[in-house]
Rosetta silent file (secondary structure, phi, psi, omega in degrees, C-alpha in Angstrom):
SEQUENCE: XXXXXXXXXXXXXXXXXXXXXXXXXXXXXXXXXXXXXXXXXXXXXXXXXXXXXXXXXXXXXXXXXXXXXXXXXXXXXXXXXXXXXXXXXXXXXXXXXXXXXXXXXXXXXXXXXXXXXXXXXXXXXXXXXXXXXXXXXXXXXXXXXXXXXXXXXXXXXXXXXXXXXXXXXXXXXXXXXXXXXX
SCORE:     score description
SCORE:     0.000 S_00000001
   1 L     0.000  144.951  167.255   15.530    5.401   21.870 S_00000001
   2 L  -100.618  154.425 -131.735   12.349    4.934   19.932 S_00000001
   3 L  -168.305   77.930 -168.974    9.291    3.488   20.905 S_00000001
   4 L   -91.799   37.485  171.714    8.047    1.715   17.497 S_00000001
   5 L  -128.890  -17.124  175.294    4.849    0.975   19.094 S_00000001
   6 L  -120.531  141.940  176.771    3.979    4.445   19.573 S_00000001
   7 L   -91.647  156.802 -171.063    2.419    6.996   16.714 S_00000001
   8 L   -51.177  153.002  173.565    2.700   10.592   17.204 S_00000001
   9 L   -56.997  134.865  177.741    0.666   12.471   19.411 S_00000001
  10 L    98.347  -51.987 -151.754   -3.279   13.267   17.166 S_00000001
  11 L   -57.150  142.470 -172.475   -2.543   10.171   15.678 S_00000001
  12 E  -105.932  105.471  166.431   -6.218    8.070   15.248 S_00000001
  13 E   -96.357  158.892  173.389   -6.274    4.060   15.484 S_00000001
  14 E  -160.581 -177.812  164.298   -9.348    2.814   14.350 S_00000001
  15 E   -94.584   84.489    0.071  -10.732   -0.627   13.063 S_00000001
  16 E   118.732   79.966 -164.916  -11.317   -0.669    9.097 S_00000001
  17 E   -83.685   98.619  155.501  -14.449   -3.295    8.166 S_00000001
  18 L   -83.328 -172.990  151.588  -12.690   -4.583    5.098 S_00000001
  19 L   -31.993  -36.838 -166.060  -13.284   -7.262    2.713 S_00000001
  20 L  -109.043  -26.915  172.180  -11.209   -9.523    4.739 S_00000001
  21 L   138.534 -161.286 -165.434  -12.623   -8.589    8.239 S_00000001
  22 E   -60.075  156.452  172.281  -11.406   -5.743   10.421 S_00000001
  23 E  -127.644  116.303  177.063   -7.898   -3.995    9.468 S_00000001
  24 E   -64.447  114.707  167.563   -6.077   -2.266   12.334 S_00000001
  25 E  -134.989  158.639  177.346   -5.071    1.529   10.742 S_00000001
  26 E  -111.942  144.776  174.921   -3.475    4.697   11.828 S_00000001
  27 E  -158.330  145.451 -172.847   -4.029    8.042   10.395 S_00000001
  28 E  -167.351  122.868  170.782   -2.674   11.318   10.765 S_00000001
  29 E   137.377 -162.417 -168.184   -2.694   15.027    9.974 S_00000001
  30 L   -79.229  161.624 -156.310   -5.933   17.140    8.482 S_00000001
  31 L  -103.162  -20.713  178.600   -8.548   14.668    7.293 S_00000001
  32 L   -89.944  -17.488  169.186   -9.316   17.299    4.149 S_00000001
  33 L   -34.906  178.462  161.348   -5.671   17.337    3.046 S_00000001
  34 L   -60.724  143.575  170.679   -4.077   15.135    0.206 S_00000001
  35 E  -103.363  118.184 -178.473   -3.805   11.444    1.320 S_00000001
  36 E   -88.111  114.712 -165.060   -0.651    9.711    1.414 S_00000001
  37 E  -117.417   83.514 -157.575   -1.793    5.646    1.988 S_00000001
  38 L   -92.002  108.698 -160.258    1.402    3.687    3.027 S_00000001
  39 E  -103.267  133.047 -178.564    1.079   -0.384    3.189 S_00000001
  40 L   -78.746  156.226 -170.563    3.533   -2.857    4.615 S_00000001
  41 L   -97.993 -173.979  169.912    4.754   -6.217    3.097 S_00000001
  42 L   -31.026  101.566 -168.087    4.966   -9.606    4.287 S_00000001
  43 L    90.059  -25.296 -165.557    5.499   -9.797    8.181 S_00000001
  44 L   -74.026 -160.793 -145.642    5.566   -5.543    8.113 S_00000001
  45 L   159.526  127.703  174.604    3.084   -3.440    9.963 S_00000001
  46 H   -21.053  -47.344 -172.284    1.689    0.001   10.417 S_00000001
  47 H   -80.335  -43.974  169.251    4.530    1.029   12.839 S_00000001
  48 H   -17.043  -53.500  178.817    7.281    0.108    9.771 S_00000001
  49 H   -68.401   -9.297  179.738    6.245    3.534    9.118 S_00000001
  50 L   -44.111  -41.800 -179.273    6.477    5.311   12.233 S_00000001
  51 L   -67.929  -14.511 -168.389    8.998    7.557   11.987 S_00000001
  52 L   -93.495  -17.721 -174.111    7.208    9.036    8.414 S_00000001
  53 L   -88.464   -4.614  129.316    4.163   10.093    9.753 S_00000001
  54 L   -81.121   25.595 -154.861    5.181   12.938   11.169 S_00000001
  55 L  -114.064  -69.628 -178.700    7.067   14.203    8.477 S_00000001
  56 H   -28.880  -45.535 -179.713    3.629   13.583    5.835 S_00000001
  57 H   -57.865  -25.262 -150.804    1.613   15.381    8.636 S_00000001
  58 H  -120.906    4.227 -179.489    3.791   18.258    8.694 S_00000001
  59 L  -109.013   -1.848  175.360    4.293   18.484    4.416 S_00000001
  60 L    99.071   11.034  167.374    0.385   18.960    4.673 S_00000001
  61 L  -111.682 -174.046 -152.796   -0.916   15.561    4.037 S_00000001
  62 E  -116.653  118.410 -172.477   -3.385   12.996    5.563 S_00000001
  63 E  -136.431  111.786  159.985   -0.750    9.968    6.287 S_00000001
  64 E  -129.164  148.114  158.584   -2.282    6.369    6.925 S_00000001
  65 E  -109.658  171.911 -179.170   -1.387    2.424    7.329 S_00000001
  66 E  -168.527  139.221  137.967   -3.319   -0.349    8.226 S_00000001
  67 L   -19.907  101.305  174.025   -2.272   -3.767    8.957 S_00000001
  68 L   -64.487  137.533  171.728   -2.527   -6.363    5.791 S_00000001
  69 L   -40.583  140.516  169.157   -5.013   -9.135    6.919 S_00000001
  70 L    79.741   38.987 -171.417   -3.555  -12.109    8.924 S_00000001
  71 E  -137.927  171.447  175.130   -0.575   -9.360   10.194 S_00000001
  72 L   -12.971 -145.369  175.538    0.270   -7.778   14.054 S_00000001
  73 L    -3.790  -11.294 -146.476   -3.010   -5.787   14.770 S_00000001
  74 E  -154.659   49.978  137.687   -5.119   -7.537   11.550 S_00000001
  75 L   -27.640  -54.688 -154.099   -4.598  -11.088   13.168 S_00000001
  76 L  -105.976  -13.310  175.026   -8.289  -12.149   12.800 S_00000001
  77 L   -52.004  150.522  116.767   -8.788  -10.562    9.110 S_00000001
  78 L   168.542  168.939  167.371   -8.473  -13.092    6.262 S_00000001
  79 H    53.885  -83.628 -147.588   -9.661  -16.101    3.711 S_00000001
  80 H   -52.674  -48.188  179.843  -11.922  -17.383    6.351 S_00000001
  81 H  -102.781   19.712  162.246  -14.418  -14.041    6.472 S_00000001
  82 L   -77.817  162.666  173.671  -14.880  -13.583    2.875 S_00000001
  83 L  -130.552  112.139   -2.252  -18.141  -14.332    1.248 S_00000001
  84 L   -54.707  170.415  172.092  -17.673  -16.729    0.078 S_00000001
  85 L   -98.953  133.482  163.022  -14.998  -17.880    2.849 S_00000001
  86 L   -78.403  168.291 -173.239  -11.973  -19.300    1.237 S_00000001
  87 L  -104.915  -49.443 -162.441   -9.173  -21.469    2.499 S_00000001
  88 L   -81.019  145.550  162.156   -6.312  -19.502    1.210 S_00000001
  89 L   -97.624  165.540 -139.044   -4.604  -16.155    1.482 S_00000001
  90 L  -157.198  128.501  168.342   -4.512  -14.611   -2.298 S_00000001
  91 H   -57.845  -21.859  161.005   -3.676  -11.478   -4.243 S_00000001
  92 H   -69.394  -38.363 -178.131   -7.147  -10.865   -4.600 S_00000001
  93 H   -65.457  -58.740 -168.218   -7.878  -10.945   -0.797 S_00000001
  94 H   -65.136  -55.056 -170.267   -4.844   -8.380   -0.467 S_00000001
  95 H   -67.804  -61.283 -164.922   -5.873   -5.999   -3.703 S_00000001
  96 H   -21.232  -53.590 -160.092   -9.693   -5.811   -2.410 S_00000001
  97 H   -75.417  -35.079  174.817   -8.747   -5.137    1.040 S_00000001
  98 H   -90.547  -57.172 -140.440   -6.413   -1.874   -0.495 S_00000001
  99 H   -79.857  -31.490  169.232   -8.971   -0.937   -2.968 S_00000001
 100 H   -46.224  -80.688  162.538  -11.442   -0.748    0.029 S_00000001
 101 H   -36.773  -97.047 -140.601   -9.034    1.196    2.308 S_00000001
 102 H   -60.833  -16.385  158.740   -8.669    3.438   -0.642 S_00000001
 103 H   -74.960   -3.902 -159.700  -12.295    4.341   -1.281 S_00000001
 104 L   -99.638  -29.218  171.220  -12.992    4.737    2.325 S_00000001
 105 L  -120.671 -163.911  156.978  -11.085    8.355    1.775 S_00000001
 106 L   -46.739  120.220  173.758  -10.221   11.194   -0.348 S_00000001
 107 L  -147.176  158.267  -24.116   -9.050   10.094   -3.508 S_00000001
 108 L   -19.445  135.600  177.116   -6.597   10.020   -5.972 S_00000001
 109 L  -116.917  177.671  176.617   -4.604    9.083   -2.843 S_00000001
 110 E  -140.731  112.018  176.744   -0.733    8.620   -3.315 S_00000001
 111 E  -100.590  145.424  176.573    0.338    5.217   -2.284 S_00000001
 112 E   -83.753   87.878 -161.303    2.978    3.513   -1.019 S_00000001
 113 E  -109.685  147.308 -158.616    3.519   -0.058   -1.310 S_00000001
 114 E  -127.767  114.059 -174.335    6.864   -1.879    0.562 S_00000001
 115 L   101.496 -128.080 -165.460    7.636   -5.112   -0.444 S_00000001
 116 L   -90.534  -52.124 -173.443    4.912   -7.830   -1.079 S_00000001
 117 L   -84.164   17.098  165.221    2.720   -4.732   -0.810 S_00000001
 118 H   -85.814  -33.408  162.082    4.163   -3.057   -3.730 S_00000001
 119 H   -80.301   -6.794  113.641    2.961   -5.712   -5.995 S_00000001
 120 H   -42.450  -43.178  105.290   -0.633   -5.024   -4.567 S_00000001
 121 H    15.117  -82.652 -173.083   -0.230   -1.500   -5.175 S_00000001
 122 H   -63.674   -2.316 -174.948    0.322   -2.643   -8.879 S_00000001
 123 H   -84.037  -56.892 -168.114   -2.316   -4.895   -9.059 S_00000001
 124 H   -82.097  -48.142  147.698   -5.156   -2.477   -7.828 S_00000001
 125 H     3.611  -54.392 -155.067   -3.217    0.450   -9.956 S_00000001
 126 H   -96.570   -6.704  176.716   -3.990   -1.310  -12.958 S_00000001
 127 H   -67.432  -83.086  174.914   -7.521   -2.267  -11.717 S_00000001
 128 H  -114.865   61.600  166.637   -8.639    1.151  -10.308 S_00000001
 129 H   -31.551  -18.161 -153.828   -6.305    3.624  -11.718 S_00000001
 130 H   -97.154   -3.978  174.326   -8.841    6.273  -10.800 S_00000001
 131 H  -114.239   54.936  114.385   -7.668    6.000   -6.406 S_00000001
 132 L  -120.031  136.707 -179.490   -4.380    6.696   -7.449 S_00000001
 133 L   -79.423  -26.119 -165.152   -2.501   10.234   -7.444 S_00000001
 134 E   160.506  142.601  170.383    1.279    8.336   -7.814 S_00000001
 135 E  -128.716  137.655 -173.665    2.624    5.032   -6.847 S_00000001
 136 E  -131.780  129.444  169.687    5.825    4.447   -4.883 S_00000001
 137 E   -76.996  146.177  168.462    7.481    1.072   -4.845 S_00000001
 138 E  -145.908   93.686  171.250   10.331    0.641   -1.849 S_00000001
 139 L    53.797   75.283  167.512   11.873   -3.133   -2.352 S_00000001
 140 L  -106.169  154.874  148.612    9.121   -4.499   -4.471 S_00000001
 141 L   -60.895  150.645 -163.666    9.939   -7.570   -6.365 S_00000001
 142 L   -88.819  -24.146  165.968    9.464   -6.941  -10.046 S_00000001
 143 L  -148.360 -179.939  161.115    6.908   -9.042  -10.660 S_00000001
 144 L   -73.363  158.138 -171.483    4.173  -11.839   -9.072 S_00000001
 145 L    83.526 -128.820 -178.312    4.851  -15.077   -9.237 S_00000001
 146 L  -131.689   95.458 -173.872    7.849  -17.283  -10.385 S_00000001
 147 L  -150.094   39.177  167.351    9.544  -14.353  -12.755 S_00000001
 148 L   -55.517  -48.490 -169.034   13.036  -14.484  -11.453 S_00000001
 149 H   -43.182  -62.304 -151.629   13.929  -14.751  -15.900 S_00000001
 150 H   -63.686   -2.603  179.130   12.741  -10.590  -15.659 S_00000001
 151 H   -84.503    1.894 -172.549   15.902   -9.587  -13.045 S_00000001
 152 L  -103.488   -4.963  158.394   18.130  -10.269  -15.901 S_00000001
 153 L   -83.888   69.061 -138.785   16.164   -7.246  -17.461 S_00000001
 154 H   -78.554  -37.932 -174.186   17.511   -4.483  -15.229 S_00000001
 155 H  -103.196   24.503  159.860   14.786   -2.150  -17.188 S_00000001
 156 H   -48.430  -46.974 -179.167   11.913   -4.734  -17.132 S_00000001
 157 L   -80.034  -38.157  173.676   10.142   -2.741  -14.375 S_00000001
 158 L   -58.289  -17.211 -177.574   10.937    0.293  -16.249 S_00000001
 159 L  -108.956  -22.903  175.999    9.446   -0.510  -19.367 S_00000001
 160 H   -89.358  -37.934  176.204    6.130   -2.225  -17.430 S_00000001
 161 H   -78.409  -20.282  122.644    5.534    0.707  -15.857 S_00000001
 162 H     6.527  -74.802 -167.129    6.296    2.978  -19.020 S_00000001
 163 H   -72.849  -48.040  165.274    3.115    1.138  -20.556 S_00000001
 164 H   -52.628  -40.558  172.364    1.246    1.568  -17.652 S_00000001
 165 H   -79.823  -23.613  164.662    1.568    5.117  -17.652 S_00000001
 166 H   -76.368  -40.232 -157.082    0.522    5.519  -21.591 S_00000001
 167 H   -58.665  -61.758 -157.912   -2.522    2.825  -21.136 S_00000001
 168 L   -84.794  -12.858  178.424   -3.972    4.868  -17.799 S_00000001
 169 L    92.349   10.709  179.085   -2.144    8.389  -18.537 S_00000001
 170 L  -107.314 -172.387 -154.918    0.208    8.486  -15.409 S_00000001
 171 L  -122.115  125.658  166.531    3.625    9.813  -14.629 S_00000001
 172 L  -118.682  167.664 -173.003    6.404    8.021  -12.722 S_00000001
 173 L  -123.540  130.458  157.143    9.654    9.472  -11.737 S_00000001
 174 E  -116.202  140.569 -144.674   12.365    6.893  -11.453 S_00000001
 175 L  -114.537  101.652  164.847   14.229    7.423   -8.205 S_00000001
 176 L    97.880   41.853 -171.898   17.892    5.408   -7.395 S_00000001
 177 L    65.171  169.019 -161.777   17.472    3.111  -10.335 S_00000001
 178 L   -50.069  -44.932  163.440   14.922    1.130  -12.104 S_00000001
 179 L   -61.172   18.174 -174.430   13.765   -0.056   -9.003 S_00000001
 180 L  -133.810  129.508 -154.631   12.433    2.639   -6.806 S_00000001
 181 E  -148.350  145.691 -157.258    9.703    4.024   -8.634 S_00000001
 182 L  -158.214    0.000    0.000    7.681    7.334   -7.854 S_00000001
């Protein structure tokens, strides 16, 4: 049985003064290594990831999560402690709060985004191209918003990320089909 509450022995929790308020994160492995930054979607958490972080640790990277504001551990983060404070949670509130995390270490980092947090991943990508080493999608929706019309493009994601990599100069690998992206 596993015990998806606990991170590997070495493993670091810490508090994270973001943008949004604190962010509950885990990190693990040498702190001068490459950084692998893996974020959870809607409802996810830092422990989604448990089982990976010894594997990242042990290929020779720096492997962290953190809690998205308003999530398990990152409860009290959100809207409310921006300045200004806000009513709403937002895709701005979400990219800041990763663009933060990702300056807070060793960069180009190579992030993960799962979900909801794959389209943040692509947001601050096209923002600050310059914290990312490689972006990996894992059951992102293809786009924000109401863009259900673009699934009837099975190479819609393939061709927006295509452009993204001539505008900024990056490389993806497509992994499993158009939708797993690397």
């Amino acid at each position: 049985d596993i015990d998806w509450h606990v991170f590997p022995e070495g493993t670091i929790h810490d508090v994270f003064a973001a943008p949004s308020g604190g962010l509950a994160r885990v990190r693990l492995g040498n702190p001068d290594a490459p950084r692998v930054v893996l974020v959870s979607g809607v409802a996810g958490s830092k422990e989604d990831f448990i089982l990976l972080f010894p594997l990242f640790a042990a290929a020779g990277y720096l492997v962290e999560s953190y809690d998205l504001a308003g999530h398990y551990a990152s409860v009290d983060a959100g809207p409310r402690n921006l300045d200004p404070p806000r009513a709403d949670y937002d895709y701005r509130l979400f990219i800041d709060d990763l663009i933060a995390i990702l300056e807070d270490g060793s960069t180009p980092a190579h992030v993960l985004g799962y979900s909801f947090a794959g389209l943040v991943a692509e947001l601050a990508l096209t923002e600050r191209p310059d914290l990312f080493a490689s972006l990996t999608l894992m059951s992102a929706p293809p786009a924000t918003g109401s863009r259900w019309g673009a699934l009837a493009y099975p190479n819609y994601r393939r061709f927006w990320l295509a452009n993204l990599a001539r505008v900024y100069g990056l490389q993806f690998r497509f992994i499993g089909g158009p939708w797993l992206v690397t």
